[in-house]
N, CA and C atoms as an extended XYZ file, in Angstrom:
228
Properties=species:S:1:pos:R:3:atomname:S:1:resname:S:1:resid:I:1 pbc="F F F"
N       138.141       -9.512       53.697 N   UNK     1
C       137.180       -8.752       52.936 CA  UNK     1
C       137.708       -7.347       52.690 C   UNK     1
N       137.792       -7.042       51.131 N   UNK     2
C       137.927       -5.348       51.118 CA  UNK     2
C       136.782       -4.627       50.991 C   UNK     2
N       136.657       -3.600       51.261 N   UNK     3
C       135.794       -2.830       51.813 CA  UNK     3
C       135.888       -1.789       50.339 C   UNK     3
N       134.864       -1.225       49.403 N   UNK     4
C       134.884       -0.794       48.404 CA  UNK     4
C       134.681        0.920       48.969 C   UNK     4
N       135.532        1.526       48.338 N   UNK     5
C       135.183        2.776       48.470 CA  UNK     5
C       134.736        3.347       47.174 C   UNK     5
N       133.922        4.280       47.186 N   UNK     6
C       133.007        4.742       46.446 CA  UNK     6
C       134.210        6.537       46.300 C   UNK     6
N       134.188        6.766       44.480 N   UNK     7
C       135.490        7.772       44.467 CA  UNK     7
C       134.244        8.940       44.398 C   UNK     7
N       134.400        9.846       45.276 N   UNK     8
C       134.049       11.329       45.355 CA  UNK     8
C       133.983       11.866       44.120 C   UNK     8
N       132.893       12.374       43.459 N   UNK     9
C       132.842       13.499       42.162 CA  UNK     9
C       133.703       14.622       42.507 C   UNK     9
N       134.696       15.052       41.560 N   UNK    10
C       135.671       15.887       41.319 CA  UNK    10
C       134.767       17.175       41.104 C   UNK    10
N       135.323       18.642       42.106 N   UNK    11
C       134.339       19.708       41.475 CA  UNK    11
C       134.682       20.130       40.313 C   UNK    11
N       135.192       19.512       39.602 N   UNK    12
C       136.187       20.173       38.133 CA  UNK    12
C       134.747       19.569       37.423 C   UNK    12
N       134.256       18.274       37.600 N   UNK    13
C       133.442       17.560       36.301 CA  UNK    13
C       131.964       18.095       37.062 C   UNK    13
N       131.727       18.485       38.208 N   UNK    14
C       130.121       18.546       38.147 CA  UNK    14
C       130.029       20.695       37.452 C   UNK    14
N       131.222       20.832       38.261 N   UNK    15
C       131.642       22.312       37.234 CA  UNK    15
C       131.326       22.597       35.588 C   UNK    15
N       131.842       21.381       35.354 N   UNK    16
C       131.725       21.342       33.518 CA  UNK    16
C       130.425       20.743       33.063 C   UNK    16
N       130.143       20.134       33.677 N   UNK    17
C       128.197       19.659       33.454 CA  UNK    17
C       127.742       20.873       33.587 C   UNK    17
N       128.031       21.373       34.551 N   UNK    18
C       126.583       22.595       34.998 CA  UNK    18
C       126.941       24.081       33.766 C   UNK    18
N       128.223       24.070       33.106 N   UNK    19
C       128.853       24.760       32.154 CA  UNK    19
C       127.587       24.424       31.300 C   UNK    19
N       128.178       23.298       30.900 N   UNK    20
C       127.687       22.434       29.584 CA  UNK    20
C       126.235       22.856       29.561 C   UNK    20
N       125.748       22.474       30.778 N   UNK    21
C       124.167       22.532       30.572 CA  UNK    21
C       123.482       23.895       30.521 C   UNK    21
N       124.200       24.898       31.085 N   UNK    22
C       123.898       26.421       31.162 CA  UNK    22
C       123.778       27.043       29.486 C   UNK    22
N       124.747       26.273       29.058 N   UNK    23
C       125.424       26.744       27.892 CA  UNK    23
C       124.633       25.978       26.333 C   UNK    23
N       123.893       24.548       26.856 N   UNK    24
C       123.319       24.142       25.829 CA  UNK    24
C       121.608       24.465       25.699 C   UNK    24
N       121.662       25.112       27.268 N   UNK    25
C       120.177       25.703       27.566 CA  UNK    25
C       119.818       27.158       26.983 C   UNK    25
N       121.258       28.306       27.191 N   UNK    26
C       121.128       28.849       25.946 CA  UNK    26
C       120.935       28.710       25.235 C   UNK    26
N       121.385       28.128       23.914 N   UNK    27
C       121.045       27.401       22.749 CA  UNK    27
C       120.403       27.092       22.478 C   UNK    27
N       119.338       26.658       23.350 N   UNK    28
C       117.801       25.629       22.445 CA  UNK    28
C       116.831       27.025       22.981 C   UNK    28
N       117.043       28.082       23.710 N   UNK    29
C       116.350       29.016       23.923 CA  UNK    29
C       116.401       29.869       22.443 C   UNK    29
N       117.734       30.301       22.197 N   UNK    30
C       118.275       30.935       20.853 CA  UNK    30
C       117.597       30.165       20.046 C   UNK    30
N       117.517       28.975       19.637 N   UNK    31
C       117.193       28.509       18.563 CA  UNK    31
C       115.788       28.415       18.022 C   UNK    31
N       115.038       28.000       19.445 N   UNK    32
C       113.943       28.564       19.721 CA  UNK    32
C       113.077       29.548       19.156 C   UNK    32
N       113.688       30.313       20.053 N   UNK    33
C       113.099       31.607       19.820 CA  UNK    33
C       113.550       32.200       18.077 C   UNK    33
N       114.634       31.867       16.991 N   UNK    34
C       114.843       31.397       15.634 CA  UNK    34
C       113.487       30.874       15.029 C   UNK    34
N       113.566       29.989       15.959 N   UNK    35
C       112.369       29.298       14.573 CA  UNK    35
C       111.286       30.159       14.510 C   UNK    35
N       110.926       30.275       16.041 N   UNK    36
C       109.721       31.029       15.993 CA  UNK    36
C       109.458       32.293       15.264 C   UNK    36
N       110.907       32.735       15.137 N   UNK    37
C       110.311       34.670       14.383 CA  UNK    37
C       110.545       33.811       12.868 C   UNK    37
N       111.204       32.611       12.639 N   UNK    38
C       111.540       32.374       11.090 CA  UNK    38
C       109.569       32.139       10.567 C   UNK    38
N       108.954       31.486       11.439 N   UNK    39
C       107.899       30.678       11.551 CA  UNK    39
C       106.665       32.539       11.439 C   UNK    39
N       107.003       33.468       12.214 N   UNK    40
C       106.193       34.178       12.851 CA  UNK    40
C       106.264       35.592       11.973 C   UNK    40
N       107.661       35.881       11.867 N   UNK    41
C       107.910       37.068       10.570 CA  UNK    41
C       109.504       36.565       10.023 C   UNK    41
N       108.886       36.319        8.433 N   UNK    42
C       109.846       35.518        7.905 CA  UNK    42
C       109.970       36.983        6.915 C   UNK    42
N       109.838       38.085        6.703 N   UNK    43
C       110.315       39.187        6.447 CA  UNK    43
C       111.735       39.494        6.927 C   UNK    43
N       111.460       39.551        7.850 N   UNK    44
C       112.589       40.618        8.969 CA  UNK    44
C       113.592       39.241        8.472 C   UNK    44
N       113.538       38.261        8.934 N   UNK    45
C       114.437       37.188        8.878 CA  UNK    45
C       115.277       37.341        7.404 C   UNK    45
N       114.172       37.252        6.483 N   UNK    46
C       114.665       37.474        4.978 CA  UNK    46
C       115.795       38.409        4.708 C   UNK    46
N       115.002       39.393        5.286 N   UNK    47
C       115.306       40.874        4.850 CA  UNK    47
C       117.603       40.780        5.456 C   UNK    47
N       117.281       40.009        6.882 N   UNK    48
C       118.335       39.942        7.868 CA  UNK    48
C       119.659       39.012        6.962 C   UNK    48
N       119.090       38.335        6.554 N   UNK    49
C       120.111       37.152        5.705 CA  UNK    49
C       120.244       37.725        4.384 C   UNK    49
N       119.097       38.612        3.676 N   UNK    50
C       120.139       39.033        2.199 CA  UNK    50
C       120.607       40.183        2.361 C   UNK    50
N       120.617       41.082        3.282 N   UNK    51
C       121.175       41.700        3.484 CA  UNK    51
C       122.444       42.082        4.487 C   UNK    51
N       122.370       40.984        4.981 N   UNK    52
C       123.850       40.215        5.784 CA  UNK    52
C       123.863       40.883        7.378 C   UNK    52
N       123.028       42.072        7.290 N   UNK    53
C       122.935       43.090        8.602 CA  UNK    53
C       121.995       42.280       10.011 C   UNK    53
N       122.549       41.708       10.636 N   UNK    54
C       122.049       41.395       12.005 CA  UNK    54
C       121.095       41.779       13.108 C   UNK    54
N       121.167       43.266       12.971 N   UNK    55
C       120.888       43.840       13.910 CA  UNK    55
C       119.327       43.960       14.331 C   UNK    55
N       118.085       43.677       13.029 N   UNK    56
C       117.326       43.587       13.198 CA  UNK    56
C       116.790       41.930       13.578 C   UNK    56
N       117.234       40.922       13.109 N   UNK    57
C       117.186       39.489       13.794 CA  UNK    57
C       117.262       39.894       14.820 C   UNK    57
N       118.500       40.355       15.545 N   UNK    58
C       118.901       40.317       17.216 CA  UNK    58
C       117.530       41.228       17.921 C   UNK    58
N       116.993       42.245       17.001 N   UNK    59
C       116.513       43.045       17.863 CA  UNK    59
C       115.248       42.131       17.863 C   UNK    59
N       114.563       41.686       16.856 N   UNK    60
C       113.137       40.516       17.137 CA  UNK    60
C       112.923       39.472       17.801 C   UNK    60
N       114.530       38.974       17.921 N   UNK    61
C       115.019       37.452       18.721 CA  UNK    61
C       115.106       38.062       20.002 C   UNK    61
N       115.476       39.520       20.824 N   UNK    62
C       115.344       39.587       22.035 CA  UNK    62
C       113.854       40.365       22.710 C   UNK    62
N       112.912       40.660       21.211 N   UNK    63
C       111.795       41.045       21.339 CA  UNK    63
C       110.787       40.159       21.749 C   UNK    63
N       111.032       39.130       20.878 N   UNK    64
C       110.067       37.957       21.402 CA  UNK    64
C       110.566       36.691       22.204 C   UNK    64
N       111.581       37.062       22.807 N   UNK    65
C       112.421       36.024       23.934 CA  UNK    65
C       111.709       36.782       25.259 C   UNK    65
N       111.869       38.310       25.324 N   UNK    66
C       111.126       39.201       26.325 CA  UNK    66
C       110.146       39.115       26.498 C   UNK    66
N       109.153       38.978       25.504 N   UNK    67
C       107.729       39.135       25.591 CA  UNK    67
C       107.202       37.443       25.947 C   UNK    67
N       107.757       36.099       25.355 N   UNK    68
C       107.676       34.966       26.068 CA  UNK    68
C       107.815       35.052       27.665 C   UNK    68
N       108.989       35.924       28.008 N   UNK    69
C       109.017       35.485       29.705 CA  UNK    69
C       108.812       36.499       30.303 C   UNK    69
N       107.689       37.286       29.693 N   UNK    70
C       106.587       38.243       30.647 CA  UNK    70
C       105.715       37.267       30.498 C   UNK    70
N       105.060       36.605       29.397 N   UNK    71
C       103.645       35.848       29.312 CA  UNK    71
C       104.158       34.846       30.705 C   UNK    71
N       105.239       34.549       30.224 N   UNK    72
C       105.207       33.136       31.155 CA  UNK    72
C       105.283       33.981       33.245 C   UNK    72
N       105.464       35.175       32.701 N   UNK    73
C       105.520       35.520       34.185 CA  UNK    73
C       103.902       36.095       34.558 C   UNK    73
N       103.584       36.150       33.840 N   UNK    74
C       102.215       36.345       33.996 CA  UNK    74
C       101.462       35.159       34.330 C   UNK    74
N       101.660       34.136       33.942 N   UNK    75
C       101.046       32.468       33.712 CA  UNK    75
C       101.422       32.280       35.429 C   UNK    75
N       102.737       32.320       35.808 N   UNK    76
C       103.346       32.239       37.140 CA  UNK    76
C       102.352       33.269       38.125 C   UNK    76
């Protein structure tokens, strides 16, 4: 009888999952929080894309990413 050994997870691949997942959890937060100001003030958004300048998207996308995780710290 052989005796089956079971192969040990490599820390290289549970490393790159927990990458992966850090990294795609960003993303649906970003995107998120996108729809919502596209959905919530589609001005600023407008204004952000014909005029090619960023800086006000970034500043509403980290305005209402902030103000979500006070509510939610408040809810907590």
């Amino acid at each position: 009888m052989d005796i089956q050994r079971q192969r040990q997870p490599s820390g290289l691949s549970n490393r790159l999952f927990s990458l992966v997942g850090i990294v795609g959890l960003f993303a649906l937060v970003i995107a998120g929080a996108t729809v919502w100001l596209l959905l919530t003030d589609p001005v600023t958004v407008a204004e952000s894309m014909d005029s090619g300048e960023v800086t006000p998207l970034v500043q509403s996308l980290a305005g209402s990413i902030y103000d979500a995780l006070v509510r939610l710290m408040k809810y907590l």
